[in-house]
N, C-alpha and C positions, 0 to 999 in steps of 0.2 A: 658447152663452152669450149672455146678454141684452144689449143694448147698456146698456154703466153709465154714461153721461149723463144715458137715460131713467129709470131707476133712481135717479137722484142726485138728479135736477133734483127731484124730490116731497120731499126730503129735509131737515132743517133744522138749515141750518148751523152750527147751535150746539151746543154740548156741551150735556148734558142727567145728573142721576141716573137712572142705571137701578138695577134690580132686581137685584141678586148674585145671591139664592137663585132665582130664576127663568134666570139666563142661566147657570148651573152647574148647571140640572138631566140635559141632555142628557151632561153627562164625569163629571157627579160630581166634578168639581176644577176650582178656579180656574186654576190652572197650564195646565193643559189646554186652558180655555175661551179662556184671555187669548194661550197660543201656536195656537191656530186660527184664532185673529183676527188677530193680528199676522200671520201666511204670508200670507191670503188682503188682506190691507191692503197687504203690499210686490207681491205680484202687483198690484192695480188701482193701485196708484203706478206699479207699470212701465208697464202696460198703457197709462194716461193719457199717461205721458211721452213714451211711444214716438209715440201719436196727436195727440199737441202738436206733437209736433216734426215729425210726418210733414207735418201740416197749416199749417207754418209755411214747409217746405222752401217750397212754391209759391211763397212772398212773395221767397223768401230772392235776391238779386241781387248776381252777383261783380261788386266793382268795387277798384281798387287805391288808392283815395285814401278818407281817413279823413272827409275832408269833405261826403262825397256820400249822407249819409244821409239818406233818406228817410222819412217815416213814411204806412203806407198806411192807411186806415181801417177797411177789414177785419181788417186782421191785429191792429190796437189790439183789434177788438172781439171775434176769435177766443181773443185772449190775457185779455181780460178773463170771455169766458164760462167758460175754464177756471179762472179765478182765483176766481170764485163758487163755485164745483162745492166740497161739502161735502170733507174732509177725507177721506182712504181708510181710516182709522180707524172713521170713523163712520160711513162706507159699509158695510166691511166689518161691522161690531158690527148694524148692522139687517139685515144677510143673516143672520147668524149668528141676531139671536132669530128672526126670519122660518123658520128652519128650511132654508135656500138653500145653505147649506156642506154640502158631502158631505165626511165626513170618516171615517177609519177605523186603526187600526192595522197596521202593518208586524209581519206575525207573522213574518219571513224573519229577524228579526234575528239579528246576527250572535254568539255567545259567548265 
């Protein structure tokens, strides 16, 4: 999997109309198109979250007194590169016209 910062950072962060009848051509339903975006939108929300946090542990310092806050300058500006980073929505929605979601159905279902 590609790293999605590199992927994001080209990205803009603002909401945009797109095209229906072109982003529904590959299910043939909007239902379809709008829940293969959303799955792949809650994975890179995880995925970010997890690498937020991973990358803040480093900062993170036990101390027992509420007063002894710190603020580092890295970690404001680690915290602020993620906070630019477009939406996982709108991540996810230009992988999807991009053609970058593998997606398929579960013929095992159950009856």
């Amino acid at each position: 999997m590609a790293d999605i910062k590199t992927k994001a950072q080209g990205l803009d962060s603002n909401v945009k109309a797109r095209n229906i009848t072109a982003m529904v051509e590959p299910t043939q339903n909007i239902y379809e198109t709008l829940a293969i975006i959303t799955k792949r939108a809650k994975q890179l929300a995880i995925d970010l979250k997890h690498e937020l946090h991973g990358k803040l542990e480093e900062f993170a310092v036990n101390t027992d007194t509420i007063e002894e806050i710190t603020e580092n300058k890295d970690q404001i500006e680690i915290s602020k590169f993620y906070e630019r980073l477009p939406n996982p929505t709108l991540i996810a929605t230009d992988e999807f016209i991009k053609g970058e979601i593998h997606h398929h159905y579960n013929t095992n279902r159950r009856k």
